[in-house]
mmCIF file of the N, C-alpha and C atoms, coordinates in Angstrom:
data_MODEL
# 
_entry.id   MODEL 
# 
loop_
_atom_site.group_PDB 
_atom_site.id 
_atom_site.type_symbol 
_atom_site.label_atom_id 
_atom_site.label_alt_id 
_atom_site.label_comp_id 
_atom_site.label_asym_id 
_atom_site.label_entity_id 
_atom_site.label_seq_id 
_atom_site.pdbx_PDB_ins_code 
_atom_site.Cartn_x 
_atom_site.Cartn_y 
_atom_site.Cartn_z 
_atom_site.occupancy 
_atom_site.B_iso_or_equiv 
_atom_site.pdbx_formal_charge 
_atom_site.auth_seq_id 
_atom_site.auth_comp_id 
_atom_site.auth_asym_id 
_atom_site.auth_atom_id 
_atom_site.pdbx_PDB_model_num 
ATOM 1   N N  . UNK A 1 1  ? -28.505 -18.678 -3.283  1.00 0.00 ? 1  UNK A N  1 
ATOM 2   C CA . UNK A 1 1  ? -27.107 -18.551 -2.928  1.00 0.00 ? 1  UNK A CA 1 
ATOM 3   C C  . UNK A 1 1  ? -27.006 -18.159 -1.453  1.00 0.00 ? 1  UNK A C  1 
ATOM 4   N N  . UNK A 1 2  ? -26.038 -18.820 -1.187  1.00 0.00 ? 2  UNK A N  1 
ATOM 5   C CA . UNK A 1 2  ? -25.992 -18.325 0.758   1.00 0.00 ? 2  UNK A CA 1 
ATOM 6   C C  . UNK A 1 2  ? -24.788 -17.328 0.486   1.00 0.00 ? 2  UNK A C  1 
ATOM 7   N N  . UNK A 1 3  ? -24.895 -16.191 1.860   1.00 0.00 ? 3  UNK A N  1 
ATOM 8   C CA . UNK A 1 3  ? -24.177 -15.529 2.062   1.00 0.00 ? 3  UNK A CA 1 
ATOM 9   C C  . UNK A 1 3  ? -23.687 -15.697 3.436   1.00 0.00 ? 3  UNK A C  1 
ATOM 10  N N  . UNK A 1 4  ? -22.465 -15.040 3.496   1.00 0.00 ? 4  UNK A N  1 
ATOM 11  C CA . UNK A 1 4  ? -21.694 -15.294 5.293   1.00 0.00 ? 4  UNK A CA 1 
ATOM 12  C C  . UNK A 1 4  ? -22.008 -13.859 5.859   1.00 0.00 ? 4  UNK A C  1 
ATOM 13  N N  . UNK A 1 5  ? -22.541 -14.112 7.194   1.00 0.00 ? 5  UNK A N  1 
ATOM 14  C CA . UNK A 1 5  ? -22.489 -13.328 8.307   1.00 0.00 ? 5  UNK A CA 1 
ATOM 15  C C  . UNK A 1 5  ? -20.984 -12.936 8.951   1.00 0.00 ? 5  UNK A C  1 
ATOM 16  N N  . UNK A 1 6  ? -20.589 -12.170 8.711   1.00 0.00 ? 6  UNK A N  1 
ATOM 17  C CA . UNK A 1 6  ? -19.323 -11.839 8.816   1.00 0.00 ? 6  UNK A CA 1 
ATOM 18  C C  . UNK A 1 6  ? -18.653 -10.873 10.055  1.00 0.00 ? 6  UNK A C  1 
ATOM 19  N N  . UNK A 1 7  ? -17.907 -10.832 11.309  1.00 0.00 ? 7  UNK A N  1 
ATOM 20  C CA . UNK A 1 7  ? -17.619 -9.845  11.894  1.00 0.00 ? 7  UNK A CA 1 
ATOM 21  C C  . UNK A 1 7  ? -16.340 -9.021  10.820  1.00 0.00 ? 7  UNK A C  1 
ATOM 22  N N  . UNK A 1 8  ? -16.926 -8.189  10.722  1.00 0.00 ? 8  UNK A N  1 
ATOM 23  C CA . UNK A 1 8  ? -16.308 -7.106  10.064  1.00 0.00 ? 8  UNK A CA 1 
ATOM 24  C C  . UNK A 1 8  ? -14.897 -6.500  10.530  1.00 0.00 ? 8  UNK A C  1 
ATOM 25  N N  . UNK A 1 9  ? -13.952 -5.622  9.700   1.00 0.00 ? 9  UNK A N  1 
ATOM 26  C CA . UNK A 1 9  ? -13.061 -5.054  10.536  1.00 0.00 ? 9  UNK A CA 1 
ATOM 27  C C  . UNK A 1 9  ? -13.613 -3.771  10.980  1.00 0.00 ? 9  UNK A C  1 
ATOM 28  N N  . UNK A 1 10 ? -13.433 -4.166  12.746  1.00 0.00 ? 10 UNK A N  1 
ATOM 29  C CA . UNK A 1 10 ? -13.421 -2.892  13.825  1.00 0.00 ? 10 UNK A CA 1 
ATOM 30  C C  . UNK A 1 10 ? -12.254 -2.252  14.636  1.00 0.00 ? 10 UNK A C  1 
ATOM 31  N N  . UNK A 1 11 ? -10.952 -2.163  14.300  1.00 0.00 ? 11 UNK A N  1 
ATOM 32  C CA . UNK A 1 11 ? -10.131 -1.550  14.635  1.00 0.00 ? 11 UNK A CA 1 
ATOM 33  C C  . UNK A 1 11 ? -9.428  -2.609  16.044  1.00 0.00 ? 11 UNK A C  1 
ATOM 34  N N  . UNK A 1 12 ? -9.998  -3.824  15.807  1.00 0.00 ? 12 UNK A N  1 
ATOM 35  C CA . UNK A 1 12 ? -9.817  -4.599  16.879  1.00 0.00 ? 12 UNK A CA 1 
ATOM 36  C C  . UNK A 1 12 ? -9.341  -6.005  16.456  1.00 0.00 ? 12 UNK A C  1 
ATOM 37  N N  . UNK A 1 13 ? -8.893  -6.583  16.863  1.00 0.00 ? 13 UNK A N  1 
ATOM 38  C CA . UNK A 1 13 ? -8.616  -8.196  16.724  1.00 0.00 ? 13 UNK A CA 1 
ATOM 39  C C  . UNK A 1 13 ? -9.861  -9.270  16.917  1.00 0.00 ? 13 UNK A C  1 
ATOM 40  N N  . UNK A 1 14 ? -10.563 -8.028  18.077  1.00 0.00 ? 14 UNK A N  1 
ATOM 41  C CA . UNK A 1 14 ? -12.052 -9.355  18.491  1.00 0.00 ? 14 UNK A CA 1 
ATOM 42  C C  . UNK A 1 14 ? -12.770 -9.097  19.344  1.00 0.00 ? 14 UNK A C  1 
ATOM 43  N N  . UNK A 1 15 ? -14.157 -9.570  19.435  1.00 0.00 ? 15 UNK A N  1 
ATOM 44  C CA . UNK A 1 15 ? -15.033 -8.815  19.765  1.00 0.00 ? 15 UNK A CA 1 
ATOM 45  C C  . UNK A 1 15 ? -15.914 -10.142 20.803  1.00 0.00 ? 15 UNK A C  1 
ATOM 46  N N  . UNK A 1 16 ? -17.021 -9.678  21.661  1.00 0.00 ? 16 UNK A N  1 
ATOM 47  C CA . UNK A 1 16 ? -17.675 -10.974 22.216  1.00 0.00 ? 16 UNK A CA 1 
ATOM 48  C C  . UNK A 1 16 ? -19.193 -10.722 21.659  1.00 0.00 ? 16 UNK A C  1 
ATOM 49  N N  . UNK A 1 17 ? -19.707 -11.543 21.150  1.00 0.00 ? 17 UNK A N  1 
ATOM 50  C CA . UNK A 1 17 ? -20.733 -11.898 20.791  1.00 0.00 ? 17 UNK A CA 1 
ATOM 51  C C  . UNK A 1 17 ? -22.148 -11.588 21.850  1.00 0.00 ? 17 UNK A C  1 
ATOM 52  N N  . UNK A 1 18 ? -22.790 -10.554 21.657  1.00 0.00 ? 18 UNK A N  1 
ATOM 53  C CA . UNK A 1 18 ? -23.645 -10.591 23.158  1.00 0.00 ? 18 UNK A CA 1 
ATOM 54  C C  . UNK A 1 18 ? -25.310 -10.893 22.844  1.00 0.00 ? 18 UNK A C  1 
ATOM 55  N N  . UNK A 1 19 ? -25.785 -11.036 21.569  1.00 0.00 ? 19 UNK A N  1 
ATOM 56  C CA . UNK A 1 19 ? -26.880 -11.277 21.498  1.00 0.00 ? 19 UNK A CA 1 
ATOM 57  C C  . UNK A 1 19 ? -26.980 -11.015 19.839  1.00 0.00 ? 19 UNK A C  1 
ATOM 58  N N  . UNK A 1 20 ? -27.446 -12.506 19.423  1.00 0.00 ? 20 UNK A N  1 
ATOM 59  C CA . UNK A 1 20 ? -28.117 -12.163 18.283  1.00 0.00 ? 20 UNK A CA 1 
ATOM 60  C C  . UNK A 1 20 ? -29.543 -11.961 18.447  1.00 0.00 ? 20 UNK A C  1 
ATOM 61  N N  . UNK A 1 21 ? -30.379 -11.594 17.288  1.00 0.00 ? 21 UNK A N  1 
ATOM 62  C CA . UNK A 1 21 ? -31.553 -11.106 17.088  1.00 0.00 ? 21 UNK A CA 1 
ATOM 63  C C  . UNK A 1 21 ? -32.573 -11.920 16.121  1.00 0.00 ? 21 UNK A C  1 
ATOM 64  N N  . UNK A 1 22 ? -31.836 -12.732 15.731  1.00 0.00 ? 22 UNK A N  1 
ATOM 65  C CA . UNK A 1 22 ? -33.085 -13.733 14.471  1.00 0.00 ? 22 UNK A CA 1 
ATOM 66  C C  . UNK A 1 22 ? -32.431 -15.320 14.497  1.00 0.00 ? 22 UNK A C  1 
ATOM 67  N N  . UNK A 1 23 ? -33.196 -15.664 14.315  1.00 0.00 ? 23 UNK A N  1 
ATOM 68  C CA . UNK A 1 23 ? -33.026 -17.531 14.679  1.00 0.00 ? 23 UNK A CA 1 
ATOM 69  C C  . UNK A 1 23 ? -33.197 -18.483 13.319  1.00 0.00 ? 23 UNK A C  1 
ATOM 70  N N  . UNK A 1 24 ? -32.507 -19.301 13.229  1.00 0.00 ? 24 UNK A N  1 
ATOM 71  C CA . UNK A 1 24 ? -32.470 -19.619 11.998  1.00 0.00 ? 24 UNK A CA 1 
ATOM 72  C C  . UNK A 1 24 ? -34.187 -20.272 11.364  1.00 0.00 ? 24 UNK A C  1 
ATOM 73  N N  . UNK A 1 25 ? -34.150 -19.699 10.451  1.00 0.00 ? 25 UNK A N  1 
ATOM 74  C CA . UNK A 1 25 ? -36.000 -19.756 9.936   1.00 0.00 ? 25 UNK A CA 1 
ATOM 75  C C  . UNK A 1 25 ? -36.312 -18.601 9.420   1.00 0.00 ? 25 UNK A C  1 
ATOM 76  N N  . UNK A 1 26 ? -35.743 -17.547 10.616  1.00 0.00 ? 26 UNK A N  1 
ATOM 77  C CA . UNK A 1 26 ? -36.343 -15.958 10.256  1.00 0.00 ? 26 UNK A CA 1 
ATOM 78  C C  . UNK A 1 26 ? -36.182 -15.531 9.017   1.00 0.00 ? 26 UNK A C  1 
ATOM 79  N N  . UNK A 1 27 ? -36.975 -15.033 8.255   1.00 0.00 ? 27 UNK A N  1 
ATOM 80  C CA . UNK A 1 27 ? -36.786 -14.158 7.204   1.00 0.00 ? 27 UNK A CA 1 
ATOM 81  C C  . UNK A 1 27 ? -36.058 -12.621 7.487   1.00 0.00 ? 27 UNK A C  1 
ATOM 82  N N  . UNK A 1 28 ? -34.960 -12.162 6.469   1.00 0.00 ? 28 UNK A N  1 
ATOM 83  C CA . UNK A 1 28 ? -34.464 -11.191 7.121   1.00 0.00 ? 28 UNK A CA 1 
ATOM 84  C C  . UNK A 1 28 ? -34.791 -10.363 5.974   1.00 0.00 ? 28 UNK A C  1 
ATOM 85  N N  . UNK A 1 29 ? -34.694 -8.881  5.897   1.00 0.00 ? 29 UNK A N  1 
ATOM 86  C CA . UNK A 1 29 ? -34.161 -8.145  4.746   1.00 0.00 ? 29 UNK A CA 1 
ATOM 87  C C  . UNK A 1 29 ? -33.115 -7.617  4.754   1.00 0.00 ? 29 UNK A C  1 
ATOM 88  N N  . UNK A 1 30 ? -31.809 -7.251  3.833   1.00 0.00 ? 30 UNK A N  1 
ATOM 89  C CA . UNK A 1 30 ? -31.003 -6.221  3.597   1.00 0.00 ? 30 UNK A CA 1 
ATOM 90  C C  . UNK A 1 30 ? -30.664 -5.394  4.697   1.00 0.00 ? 30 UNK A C  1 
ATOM 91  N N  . UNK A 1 31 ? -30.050 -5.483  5.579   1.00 0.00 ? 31 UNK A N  1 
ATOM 92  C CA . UNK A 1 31 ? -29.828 -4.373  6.506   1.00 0.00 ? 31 UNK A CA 1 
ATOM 93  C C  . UNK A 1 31 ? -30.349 -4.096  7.664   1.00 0.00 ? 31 UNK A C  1 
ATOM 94  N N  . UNK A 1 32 ? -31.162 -5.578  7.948   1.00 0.00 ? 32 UNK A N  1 
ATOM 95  C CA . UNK A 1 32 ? -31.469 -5.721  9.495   1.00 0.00 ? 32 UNK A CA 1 
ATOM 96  C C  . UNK A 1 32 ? -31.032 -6.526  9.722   1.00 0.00 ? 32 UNK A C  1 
ATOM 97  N N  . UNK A 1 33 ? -30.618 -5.869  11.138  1.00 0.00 ? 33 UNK A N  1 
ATOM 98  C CA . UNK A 1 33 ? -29.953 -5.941  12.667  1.00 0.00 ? 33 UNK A CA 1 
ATOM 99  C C  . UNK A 1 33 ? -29.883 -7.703  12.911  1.00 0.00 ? 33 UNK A C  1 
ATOM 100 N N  . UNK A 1 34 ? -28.729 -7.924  12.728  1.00 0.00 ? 34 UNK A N  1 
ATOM 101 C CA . UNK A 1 34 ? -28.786 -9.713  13.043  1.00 0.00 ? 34 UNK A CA 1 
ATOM 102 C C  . UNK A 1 34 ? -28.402 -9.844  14.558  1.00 0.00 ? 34 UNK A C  1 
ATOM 103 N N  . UNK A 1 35 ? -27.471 -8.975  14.434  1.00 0.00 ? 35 UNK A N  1 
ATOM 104 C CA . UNK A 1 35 ? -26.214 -9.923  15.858  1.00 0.00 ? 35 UNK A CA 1 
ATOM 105 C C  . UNK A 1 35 ? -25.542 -8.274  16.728  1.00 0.00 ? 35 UNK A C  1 
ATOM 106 N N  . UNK A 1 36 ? -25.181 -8.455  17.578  1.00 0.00 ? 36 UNK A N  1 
ATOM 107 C CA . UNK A 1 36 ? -24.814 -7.222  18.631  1.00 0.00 ? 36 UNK A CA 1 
ATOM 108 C C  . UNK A 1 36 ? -23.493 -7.945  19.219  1.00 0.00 ? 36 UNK A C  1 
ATOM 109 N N  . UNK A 1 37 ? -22.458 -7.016  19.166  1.00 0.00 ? 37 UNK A N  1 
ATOM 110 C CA . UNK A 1 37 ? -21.299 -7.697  19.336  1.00 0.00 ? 37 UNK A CA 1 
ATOM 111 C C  . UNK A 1 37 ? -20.603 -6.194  20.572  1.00 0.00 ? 37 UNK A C  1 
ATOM 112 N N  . UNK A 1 38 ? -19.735 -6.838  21.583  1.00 0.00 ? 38 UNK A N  1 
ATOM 113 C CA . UNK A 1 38 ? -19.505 -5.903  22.165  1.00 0.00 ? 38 UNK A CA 1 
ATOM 114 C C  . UNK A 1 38 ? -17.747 -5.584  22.071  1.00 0.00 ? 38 UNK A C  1 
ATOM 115 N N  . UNK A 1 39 ? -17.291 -4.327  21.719  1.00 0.00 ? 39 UNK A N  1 
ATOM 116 C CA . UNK A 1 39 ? -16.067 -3.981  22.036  1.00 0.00 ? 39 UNK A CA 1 
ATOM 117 C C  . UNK A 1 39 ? -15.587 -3.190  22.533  1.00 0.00 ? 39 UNK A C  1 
ATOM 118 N N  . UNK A 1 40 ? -15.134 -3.313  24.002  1.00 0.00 ? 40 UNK A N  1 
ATOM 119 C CA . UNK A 1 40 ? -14.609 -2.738  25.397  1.00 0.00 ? 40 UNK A CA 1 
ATOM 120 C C  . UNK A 1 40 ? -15.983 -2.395  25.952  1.00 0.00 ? 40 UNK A C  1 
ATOM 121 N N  . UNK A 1 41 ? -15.757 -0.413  25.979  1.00 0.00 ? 41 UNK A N  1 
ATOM 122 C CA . UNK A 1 41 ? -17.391 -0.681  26.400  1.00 0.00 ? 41 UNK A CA 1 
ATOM 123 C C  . UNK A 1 41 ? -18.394 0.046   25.329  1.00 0.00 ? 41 UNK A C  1 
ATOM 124 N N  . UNK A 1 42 ? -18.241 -0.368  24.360  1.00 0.00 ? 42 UNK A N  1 
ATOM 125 C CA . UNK A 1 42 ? -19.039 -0.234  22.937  1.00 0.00 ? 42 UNK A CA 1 
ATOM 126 C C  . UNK A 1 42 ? -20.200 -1.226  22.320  1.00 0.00 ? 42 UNK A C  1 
ATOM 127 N N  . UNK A 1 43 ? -21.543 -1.147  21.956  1.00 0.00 ? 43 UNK A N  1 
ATOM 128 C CA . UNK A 1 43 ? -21.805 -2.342  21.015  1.00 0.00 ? 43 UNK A CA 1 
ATOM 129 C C  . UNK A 1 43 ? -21.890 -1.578  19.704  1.00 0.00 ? 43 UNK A C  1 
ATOM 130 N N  . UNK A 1 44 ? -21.706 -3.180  19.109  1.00 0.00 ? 44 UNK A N  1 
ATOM 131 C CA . UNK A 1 44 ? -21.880 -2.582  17.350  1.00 0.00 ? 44 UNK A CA 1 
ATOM 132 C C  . UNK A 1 44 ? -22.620 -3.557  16.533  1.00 0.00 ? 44 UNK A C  1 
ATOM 133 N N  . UNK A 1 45 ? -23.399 -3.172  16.131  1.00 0.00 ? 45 UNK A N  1 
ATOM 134 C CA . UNK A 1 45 ? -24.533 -4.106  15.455  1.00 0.00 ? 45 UNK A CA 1 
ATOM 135 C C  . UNK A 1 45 ? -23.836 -4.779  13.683  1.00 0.00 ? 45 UNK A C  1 
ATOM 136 N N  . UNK A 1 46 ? -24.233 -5.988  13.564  1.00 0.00 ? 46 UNK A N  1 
ATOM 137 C CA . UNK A 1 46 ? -23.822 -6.311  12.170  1.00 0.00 ? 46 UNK A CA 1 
ATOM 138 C C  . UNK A 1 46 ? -25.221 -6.599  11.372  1.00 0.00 ? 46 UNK A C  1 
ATOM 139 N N  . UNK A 1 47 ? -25.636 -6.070  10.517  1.00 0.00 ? 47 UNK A N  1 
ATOM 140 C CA . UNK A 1 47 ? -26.269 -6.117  9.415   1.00 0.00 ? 47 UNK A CA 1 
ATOM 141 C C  . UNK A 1 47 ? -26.409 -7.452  8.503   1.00 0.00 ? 47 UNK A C  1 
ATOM 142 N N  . UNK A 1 48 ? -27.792 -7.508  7.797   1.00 0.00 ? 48 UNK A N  1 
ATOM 143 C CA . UNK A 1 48 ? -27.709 -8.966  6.889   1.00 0.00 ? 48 UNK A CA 1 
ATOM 144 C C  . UNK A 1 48 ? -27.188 -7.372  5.848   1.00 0.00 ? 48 UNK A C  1 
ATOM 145 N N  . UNK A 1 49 ? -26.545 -8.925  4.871   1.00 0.00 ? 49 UNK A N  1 
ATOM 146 C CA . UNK A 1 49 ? -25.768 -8.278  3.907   1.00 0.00 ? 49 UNK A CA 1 
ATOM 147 C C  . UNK A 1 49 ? -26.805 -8.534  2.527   1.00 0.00 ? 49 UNK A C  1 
ATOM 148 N N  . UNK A 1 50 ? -28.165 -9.410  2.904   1.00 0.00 ? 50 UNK A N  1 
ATOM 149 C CA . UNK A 1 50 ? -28.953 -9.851  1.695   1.00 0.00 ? 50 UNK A CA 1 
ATOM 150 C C  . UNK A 1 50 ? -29.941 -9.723  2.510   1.00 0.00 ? 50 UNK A C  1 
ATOM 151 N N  . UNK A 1 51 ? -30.969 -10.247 1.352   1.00 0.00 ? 51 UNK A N  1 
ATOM 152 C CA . UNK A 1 51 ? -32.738 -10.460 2.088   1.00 0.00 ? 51 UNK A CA 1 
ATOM 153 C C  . UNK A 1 51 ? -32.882 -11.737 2.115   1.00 0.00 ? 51 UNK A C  1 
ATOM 154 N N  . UNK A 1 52 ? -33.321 -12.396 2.853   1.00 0.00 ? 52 UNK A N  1 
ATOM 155 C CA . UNK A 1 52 ? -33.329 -13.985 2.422   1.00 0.00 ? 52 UNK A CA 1 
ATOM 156 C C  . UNK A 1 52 ? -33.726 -14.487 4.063   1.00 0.00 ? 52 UNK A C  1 
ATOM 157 N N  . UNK A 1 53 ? -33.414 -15.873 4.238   1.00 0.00 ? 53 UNK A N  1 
ATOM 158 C CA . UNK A 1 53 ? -33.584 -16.741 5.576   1.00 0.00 ? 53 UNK A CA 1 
ATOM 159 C C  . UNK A 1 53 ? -32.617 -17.033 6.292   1.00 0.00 ? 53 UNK A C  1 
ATOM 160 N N  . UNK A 1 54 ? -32.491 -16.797 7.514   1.00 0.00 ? 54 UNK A N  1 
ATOM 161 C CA . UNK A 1 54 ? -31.215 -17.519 8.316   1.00 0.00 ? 54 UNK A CA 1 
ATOM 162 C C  . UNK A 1 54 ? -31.338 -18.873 8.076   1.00 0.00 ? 54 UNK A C  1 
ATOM 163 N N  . UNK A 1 55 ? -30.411 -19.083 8.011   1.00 0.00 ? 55 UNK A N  1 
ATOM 164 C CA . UNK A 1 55 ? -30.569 -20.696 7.528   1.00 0.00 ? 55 UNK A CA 1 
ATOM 165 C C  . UNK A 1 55 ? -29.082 -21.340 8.667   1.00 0.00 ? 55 UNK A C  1 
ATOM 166 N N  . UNK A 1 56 ? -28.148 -20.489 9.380   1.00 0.00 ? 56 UNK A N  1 
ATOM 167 C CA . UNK A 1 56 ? -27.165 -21.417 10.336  1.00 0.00 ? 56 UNK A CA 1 
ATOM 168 C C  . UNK A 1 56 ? -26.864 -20.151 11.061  1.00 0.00 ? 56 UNK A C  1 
ATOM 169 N N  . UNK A 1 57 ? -26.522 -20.224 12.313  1.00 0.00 ? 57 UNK A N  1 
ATOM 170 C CA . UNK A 1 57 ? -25.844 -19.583 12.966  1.00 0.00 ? 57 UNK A CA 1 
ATOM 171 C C  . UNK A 1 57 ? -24.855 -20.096 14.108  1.00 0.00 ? 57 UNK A C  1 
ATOM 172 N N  . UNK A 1 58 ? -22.890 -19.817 13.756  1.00 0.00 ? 58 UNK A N  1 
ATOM 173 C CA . UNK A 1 58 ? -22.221 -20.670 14.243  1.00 0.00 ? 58 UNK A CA 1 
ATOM 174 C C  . UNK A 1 58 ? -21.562 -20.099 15.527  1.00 0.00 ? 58 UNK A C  1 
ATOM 175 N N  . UNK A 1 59 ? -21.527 -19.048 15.683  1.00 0.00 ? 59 UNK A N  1 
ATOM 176 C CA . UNK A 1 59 ? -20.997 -17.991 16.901  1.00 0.00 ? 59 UNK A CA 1 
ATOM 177 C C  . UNK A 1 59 ? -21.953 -17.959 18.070  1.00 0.00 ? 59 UNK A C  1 
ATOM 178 N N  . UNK A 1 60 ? -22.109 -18.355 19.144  1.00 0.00 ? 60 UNK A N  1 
ATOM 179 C CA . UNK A 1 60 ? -22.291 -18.194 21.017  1.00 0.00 ? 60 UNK A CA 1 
ATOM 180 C C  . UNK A 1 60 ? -22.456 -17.174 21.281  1.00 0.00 ? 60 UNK A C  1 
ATOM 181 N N  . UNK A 1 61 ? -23.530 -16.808 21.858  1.00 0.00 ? 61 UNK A N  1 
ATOM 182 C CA . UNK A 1 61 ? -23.748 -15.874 22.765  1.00 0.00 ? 61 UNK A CA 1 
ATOM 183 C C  . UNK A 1 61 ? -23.150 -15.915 23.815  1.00 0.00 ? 61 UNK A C  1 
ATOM 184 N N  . UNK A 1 62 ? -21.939 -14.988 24.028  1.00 0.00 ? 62 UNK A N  1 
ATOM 185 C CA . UNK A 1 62 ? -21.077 -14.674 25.292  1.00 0.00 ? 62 UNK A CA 1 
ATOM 186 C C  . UNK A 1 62 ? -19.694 -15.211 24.889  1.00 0.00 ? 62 UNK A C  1 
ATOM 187 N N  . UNK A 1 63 ? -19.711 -15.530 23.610  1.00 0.00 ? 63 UNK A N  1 
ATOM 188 C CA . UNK A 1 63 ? -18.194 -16.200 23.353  1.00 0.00 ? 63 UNK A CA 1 
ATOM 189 C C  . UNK A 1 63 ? -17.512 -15.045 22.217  1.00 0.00 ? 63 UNK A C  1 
ATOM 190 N N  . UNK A 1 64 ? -16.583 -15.076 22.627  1.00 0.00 ? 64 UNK A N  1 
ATOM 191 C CA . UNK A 1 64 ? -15.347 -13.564 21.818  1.00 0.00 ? 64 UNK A CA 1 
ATOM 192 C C  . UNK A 1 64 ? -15.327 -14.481 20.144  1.00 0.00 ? 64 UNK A C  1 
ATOM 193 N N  . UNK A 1 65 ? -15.256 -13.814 19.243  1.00 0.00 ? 65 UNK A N  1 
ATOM 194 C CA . UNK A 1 65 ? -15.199 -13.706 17.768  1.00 0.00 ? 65 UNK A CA 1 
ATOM 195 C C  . UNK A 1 65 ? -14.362 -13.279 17.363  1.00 0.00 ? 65 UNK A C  1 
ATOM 196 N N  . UNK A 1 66 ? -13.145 -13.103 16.156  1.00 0.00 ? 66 UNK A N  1 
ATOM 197 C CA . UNK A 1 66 ? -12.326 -12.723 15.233  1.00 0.00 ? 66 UNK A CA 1 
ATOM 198 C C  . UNK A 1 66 ? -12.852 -11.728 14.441  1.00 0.00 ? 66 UNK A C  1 
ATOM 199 N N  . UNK A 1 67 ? -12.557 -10.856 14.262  1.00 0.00 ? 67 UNK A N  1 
ATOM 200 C CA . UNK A 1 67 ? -12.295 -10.155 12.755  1.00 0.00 ? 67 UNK A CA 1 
ATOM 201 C C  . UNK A 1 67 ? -12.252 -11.442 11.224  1.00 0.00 ? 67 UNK A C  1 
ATOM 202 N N  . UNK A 1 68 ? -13.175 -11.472 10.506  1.00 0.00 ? 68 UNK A N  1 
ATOM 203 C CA . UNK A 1 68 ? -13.690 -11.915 9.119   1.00 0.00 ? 68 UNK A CA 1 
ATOM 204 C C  . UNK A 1 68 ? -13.946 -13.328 9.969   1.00 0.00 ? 68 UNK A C  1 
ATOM 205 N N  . UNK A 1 69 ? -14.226 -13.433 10.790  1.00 0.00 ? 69 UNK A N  1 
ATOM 206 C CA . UNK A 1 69 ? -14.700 -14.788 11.490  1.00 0.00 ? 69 UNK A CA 1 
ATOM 207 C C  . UNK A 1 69 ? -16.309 -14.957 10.955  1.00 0.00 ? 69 UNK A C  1 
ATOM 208 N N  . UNK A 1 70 ? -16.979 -15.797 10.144  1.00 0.00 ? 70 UNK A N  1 
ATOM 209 C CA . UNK A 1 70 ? -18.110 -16.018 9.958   1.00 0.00 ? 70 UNK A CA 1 
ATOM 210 C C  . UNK A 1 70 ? -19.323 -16.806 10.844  1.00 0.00 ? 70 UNK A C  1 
ATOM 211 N N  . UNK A 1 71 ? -19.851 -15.989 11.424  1.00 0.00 ? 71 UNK A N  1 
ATOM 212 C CA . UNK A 1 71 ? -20.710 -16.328 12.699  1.00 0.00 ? 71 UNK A CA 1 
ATOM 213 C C  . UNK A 1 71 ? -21.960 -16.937 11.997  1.00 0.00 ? 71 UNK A C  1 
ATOM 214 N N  . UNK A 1 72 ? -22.562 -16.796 10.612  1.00 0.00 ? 72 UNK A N  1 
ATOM 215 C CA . UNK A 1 72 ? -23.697 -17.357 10.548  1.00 0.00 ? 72 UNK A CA 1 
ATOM 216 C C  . UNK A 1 72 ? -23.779 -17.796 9.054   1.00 0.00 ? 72 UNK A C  1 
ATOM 217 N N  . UNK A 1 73 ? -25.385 -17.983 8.280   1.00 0.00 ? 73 UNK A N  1 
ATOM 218 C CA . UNK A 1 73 ? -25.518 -17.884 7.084   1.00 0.00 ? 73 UNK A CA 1 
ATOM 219 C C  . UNK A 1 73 ? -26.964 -17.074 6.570   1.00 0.00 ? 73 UNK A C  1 
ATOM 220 N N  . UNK A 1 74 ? -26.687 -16.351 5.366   1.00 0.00 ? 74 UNK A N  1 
ATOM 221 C CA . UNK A 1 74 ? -28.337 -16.298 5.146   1.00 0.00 ? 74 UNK A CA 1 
ATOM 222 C C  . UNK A 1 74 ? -28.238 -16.410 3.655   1.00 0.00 ? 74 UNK A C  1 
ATOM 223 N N  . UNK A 1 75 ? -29.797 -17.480 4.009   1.00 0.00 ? 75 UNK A N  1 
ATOM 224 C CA . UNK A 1 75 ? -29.894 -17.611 2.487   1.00 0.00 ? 75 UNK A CA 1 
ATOM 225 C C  . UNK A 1 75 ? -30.953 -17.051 1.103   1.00 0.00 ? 75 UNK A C  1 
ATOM 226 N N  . UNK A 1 76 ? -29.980 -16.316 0.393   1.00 0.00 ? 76 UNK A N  1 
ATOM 227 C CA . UNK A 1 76 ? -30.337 -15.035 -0.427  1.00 0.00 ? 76 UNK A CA 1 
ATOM 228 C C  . UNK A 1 76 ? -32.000 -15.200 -1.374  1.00 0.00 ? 76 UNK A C  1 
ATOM 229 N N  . UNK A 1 77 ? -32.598 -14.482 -0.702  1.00 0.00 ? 77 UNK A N  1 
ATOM 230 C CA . UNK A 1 77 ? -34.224 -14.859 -1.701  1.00 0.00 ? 77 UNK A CA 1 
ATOM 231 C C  . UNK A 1 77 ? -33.739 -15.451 -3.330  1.00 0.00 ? 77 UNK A C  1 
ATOM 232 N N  . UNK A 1 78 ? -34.412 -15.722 -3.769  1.00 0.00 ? 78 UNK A N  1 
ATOM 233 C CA . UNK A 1 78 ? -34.619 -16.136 -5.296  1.00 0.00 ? 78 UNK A CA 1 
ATOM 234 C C  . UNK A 1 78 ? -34.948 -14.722 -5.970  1.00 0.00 ? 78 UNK A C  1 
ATOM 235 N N  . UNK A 1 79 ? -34.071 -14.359 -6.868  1.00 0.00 ? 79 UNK A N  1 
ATOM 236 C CA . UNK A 1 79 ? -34.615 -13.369 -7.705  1.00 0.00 ? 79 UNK A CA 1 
ATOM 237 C C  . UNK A 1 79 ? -36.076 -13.556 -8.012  1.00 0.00 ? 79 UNK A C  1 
ATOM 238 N N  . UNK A 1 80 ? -36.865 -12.466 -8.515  1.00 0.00 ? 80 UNK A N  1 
ATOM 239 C CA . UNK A 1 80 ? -38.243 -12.506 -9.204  1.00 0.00 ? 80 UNK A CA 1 
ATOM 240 C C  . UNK A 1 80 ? -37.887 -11.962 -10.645 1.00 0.00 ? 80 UNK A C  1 
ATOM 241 N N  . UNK A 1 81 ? -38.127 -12.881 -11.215 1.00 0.00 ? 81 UNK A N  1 
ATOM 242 C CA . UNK A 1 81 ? -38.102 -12.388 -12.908 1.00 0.00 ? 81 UNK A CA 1 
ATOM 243 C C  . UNK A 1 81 ? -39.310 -12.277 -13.469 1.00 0.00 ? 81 UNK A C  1 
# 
């Protein structure tokens, strides 16, 4: 199952995109550091929300983003039964 990379709500309308961190292929886990997004003079890191593979990433480095704007994908390991 794929999941969306999501800019989250930050008290803002929108944010600029300043560097992601994994390229689509990478294996990620749960709660590492994908993407670094900057607001005013703040960064704020967004998190994988699963463990799995980047499999798309649709958001620019240096280009401003939305609030629930979906910047990427990852796709969720296979359970182990």
């Amino acid at each position: 199952m794929n999941h969306p990379i999501r800019v989250p709500e930050l008290g803002t309308t929108e944010a600029i995109l300043t560097c992601w961190f994994v390229r689509p292929g990478d294996h990620v886990h749960e709660g590492d550091r994908l993407v670094e997004l900057l607001l005013g003079a703040m960064t704020f890191d967004i998190s994988s929300p699963v463990s799995g593979v980047i499999i798309e990433r649709w958001a620019l480095v240096d280009h401003r983003v939305k609030i629930g704007q979906i910047l990427g994908m990852v796709a969720a390991d296979d359970p182990i039964f």
